[in-house]
Residue frames as a rotation matrix with the C-alpha (Angstrom) as fourth column:
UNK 1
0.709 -0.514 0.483 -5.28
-0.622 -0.132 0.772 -7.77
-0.333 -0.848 -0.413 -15.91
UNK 2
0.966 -0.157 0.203 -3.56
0.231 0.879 -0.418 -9.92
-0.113 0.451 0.885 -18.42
UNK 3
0.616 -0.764 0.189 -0.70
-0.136 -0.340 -0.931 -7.53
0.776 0.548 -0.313 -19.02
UNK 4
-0.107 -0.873 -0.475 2.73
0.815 0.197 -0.545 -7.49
0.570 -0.445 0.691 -17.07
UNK 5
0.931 0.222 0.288 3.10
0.042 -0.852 0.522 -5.14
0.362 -0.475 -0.802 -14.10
UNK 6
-0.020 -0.990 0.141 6.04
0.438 -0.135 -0.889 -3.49
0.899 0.044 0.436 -12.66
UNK 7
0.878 0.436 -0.197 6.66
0.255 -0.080 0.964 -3.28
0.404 -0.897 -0.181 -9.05
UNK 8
-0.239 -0.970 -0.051 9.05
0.021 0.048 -0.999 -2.35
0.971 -0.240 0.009 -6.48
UNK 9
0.693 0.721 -0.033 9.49
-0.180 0.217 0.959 -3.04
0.698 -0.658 0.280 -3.16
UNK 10
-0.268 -0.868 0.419 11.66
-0.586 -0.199 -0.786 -3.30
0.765 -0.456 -0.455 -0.14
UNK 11
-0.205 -0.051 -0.977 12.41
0.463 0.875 -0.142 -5.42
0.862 -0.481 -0.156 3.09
UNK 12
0.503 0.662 -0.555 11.28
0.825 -0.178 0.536 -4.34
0.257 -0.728 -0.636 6.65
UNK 13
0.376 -0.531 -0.759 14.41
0.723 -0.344 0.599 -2.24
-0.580 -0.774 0.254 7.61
UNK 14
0.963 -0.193 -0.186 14.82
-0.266 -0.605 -0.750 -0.91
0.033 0.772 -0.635 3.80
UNK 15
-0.477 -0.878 -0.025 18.93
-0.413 0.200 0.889 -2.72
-0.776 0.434 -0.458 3.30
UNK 16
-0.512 0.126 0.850 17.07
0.627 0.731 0.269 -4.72
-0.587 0.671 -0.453 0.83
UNK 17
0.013 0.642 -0.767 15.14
-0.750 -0.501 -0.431 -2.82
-0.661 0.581 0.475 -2.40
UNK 18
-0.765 -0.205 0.610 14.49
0.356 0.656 0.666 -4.35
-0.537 0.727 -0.429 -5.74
UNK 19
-0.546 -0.003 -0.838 12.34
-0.789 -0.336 0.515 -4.15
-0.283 0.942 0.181 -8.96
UNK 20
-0.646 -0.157 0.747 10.38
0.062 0.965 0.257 -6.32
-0.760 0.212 -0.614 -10.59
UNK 21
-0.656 0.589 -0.471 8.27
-0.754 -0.532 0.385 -7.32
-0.024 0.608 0.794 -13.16
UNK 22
-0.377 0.688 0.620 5.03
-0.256 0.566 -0.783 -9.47
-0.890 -0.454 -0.038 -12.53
UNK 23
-0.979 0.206 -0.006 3.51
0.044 0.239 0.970 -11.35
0.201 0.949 -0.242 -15.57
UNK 24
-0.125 0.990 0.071 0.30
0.093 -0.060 0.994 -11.23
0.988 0.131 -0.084 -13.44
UNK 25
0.175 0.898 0.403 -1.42
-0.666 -0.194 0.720 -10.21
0.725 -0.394 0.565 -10.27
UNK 26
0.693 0.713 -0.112 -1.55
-0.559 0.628 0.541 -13.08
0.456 -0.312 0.834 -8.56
UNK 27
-0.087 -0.664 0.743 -0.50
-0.982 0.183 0.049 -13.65
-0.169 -0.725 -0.667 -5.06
UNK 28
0.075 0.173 -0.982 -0.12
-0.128 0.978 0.162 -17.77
0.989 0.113 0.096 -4.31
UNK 29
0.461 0.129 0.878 -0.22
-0.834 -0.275 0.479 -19.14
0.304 -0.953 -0.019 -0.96
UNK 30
-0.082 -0.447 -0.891 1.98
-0.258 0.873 -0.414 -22.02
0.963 0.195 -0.187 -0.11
UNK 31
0.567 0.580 0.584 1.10
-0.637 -0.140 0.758 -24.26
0.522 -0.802 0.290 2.90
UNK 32
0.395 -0.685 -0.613 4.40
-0.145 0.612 -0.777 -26.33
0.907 0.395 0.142 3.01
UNK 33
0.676 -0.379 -0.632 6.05
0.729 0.219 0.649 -27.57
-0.107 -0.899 0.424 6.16
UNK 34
-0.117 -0.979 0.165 9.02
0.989 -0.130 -0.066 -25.61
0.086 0.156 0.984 4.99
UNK 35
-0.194 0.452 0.871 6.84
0.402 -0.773 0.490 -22.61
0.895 0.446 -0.032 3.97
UNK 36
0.768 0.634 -0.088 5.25
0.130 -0.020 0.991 -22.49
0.627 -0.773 -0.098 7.58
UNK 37
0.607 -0.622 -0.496 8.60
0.784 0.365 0.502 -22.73
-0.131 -0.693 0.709 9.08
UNK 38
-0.785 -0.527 0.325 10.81
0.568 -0.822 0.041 -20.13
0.246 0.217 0.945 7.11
UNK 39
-0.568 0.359 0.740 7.51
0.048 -0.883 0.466 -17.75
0.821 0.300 0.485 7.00
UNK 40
-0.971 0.189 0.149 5.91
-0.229 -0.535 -0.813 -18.28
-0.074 -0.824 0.562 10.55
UNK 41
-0.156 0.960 -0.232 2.72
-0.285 -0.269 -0.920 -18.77
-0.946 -0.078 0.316 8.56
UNK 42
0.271 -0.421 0.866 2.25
0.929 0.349 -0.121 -20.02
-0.252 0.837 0.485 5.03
UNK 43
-0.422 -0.858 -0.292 4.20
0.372 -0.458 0.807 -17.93
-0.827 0.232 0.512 2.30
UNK 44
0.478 0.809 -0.342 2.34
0.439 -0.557 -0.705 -15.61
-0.761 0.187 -0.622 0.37
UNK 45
-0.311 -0.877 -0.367 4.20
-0.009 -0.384 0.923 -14.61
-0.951 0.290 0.112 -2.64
UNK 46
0.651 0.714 -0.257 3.98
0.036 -0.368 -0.929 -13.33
-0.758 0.596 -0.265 -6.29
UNK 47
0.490 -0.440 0.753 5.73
0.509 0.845 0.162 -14.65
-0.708 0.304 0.638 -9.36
UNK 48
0.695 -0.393 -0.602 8.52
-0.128 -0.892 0.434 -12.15
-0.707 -0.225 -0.670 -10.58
UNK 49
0.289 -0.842 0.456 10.85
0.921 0.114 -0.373 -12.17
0.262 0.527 0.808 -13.73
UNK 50
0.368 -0.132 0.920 13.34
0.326 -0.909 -0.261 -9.70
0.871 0.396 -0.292 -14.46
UNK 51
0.871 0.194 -0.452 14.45
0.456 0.028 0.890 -9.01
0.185 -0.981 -0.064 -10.71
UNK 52
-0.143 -0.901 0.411 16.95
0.278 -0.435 -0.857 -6.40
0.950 -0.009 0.313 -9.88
UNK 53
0.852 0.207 -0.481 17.88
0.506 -0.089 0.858 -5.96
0.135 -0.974 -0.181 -6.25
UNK 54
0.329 -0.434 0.839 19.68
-0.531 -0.819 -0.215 -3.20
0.781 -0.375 -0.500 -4.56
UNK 55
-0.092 -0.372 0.924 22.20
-0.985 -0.099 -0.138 -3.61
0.143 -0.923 -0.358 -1.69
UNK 56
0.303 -0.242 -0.922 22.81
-0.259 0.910 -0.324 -7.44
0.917 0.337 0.213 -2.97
UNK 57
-0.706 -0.705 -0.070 25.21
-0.020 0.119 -0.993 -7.86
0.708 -0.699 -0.098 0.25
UNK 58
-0.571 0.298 0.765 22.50
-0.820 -0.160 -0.550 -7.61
-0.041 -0.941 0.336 2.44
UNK 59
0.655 0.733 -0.186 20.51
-0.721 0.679 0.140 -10.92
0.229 0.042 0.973 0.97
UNK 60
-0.514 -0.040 0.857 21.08
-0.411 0.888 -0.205 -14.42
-0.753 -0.458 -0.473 2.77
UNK 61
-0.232 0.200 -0.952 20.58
-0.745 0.593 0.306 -17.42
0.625 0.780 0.012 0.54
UNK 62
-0.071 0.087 0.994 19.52
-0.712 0.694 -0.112 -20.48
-0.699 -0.715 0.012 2.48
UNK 63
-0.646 -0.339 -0.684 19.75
-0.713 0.588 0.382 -23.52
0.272 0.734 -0.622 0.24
UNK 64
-0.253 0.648 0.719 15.95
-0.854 0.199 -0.480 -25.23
-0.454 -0.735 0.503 1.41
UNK 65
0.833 0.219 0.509 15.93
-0.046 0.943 -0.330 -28.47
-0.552 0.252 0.795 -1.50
UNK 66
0.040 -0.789 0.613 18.04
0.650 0.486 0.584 -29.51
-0.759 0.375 0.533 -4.47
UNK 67
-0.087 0.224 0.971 16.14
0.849 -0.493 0.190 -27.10
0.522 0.840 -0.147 -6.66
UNK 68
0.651 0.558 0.514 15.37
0.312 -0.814 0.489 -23.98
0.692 -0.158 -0.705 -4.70
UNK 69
-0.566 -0.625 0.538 16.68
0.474 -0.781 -0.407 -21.13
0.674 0.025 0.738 -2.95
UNK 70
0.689 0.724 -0.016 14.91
0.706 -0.667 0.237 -18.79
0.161 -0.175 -0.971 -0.06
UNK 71
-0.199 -0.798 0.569 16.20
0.693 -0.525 -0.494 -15.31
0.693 0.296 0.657 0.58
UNK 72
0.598 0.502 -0.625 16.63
0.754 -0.087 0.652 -13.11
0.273 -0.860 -0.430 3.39
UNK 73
0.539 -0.394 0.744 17.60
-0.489 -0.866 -0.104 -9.60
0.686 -0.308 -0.660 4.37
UNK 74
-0.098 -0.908 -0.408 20.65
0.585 0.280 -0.761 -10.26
0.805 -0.313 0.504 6.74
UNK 75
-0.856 -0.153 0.494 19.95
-0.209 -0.771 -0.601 -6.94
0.473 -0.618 0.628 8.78
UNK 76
-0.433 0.650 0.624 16.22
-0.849 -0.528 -0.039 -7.36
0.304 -0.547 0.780 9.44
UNK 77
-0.889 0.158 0.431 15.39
0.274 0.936 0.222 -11.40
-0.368 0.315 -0.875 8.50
UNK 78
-0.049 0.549 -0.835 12.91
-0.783 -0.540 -0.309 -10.20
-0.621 0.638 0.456 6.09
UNK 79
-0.174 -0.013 0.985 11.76
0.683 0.719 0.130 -13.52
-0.709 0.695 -0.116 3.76
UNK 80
-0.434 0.004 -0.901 12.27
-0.504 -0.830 0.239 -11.92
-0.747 0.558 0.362 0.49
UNK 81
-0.225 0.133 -0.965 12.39
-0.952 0.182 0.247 -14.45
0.209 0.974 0.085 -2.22
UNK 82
0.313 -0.378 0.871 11.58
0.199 0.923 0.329 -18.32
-0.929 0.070 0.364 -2.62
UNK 83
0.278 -0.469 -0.838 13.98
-0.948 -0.274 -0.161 -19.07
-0.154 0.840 -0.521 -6.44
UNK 84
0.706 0.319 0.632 14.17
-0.088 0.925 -0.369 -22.00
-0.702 0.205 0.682 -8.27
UNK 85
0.295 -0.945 -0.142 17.73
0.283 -0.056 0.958 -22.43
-0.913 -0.322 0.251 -8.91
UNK 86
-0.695 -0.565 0.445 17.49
0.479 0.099 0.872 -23.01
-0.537 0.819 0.202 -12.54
UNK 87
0.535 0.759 0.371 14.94
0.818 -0.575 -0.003 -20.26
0.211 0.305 -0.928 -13.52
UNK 88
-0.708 -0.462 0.534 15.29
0.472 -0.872 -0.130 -16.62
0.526 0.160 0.835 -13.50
UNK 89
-0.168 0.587 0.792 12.19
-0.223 -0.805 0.549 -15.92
0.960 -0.084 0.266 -11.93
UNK 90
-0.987 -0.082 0.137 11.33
-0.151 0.194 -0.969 -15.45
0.053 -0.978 -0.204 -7.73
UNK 91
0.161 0.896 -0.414 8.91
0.716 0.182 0.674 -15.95
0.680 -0.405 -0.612 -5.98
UNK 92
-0.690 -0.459 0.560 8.89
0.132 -0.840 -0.526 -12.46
0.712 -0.289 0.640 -4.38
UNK 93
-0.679 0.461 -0.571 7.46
0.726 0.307 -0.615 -12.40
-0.108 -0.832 -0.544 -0.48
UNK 94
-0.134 0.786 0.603 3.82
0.937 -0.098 0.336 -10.58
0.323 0.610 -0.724 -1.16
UNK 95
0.737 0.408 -0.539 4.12
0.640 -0.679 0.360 -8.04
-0.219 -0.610 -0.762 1.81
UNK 96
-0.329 -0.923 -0.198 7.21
0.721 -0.382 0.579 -6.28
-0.610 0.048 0.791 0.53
UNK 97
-0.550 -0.131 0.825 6.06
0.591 -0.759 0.274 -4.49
0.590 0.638 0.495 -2.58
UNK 98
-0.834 0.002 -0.551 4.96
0.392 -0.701 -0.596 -1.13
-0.388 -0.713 0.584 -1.91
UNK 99
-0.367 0.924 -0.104 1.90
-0.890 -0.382 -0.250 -1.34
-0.271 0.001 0.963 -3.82
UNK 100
-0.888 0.108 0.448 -0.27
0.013 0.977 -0.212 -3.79
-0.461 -0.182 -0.869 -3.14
UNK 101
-0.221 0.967 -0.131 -3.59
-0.599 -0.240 -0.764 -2.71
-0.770 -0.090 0.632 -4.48
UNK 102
0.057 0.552 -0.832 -3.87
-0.970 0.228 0.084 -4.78
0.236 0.802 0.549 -7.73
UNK 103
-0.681 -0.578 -0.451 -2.71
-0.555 0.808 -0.197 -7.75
0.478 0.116 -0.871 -6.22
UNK 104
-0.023 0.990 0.137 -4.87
-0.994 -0.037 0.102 -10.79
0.106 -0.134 0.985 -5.78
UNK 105
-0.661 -0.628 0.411 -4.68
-0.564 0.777 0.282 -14.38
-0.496 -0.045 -0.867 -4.65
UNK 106
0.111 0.603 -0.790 -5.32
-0.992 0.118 -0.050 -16.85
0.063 0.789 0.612 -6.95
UNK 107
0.590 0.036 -0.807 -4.08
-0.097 0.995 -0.027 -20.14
0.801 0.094 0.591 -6.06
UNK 108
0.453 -0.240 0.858 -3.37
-0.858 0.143 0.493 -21.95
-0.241 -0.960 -0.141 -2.56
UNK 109
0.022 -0.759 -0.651 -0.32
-0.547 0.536 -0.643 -24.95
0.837 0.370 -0.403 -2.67
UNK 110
-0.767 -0.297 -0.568 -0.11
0.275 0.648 -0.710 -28.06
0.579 -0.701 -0.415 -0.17
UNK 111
-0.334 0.731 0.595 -3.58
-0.800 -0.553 0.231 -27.49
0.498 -0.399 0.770 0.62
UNK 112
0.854 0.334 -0.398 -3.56
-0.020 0.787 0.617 -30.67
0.519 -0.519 0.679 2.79
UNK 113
-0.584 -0.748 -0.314 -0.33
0.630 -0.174 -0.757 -29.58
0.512 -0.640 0.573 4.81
UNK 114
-0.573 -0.044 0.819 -1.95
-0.433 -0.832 -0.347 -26.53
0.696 -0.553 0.458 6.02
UNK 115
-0.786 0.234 -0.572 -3.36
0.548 0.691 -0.472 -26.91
0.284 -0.684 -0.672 9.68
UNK 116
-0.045 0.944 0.328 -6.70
0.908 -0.098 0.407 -26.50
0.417 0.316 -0.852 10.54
UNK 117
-0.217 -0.053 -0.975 -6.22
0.912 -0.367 -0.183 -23.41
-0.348 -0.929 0.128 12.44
UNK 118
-0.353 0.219 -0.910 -6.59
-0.508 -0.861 -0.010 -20.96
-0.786 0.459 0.415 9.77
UNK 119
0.149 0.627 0.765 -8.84
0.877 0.273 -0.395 -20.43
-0.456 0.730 -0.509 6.78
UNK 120
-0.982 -0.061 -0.181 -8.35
-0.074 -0.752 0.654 -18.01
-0.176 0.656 0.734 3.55
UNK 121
-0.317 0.899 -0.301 -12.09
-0.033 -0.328 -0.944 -16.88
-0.948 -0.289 0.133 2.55
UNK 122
-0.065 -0.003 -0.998 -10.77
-0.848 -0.527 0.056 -16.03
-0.526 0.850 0.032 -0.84
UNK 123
0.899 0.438 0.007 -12.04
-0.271 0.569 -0.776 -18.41
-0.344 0.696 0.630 -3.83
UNK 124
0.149 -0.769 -0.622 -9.07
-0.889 -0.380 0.257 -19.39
-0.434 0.515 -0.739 -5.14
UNK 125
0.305 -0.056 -0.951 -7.57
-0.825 0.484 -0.294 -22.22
0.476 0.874 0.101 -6.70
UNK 126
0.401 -0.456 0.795 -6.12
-0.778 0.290 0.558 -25.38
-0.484 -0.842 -0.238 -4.40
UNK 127
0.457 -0.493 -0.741 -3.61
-0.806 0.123 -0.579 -27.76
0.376 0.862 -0.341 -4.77
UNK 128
0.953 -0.151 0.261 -2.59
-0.232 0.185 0.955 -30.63
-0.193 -0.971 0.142 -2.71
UNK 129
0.125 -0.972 0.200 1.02
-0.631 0.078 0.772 -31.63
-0.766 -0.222 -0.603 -2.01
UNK 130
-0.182 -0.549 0.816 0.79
0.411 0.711 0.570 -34.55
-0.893 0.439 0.097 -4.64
UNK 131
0.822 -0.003 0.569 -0.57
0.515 -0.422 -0.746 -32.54
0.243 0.906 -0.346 -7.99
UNK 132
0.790 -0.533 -0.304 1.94
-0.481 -0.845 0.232 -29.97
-0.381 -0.037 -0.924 -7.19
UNK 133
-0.126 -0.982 0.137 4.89
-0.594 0.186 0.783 -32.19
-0.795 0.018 -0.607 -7.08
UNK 134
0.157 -0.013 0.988 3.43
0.979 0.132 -0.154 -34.33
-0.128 0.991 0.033 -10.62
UNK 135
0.641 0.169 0.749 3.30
0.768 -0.132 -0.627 -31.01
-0.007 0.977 -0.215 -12.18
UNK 136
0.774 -0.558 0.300 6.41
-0.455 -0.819 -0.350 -28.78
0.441 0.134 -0.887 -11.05
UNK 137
0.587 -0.751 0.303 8.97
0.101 0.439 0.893 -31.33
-0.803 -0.493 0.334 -9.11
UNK 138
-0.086 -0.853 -0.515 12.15
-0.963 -0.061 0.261 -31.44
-0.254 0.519 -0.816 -11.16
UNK 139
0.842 0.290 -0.455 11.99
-0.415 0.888 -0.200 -34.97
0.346 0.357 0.867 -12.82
UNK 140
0.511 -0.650 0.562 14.52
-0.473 0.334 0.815 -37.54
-0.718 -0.683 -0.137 -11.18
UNK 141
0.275 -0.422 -0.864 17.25
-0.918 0.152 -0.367 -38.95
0.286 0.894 -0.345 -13.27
């Protein structure tokens, strides 16, 4: 399952399409205040280079830190993307693509934000809010 996969997928109402290309599988699960807020629920999502999106005009940008980016159909409010300004690749919202079968979560994020109300079953990796930010924050100048 090492190899790259190629997906495509669309937003609830279909103004949004798009392409992509997955280096792997593997959903993540973020349990962020922010995450929980934009997504209702944490944010399930699957790490994407290469992105081409159809019907561009229909995607909302929200500006959510200094680094990052979420996206959003305009017509339906579909979370599409989270994007890390200075990268090329998304974070592409897991329930969009139109095939899901190979996909698989592999690592949970801000696993000490998330509230106790829900549990994931799946084995996965966990992270709490402070490894994350040592090992992906932008470094302060």
């Amino acid at each position: 399952m090492g190899e790259k996969l190629e997906l495509s997928g669309r937003c609830l109402c279909g103004a949004v399409s798009f392409d992509a290309t997955a280096s792997r599988p593997r959903v993540s699960v973020c349990h962020c205040d922010m995450c929980r807020r934009w997504s209702a629920g944490p944010f399930m999502s699957l790490n994407c280079e290469a992105v081409t999106f159809e019907n561009q005009d229909n995607i909302g940008r929200i500006r959510s830190s200094d680094w990052a980016e979420r996206g959003f159909c305009t017509k339906c409010g579909s979370n599409l993307f989270y994007h890390l300004v200075d990268s090329g690749d998304h974070q592409m919202a897991a329930g969009l693509f139109d095939d899901q079968s190979k996909l698989r979560m592999s690592l949970q994020v801000f696993t000490d934000r998330k509230p106790d109300f829900y549990d994931f079953a799946n084995e996965t990796r966990k992270m709490t809010a402070a490894e994350v930010i040592a090992l992906y924050a932008p470094a302060l100048e």
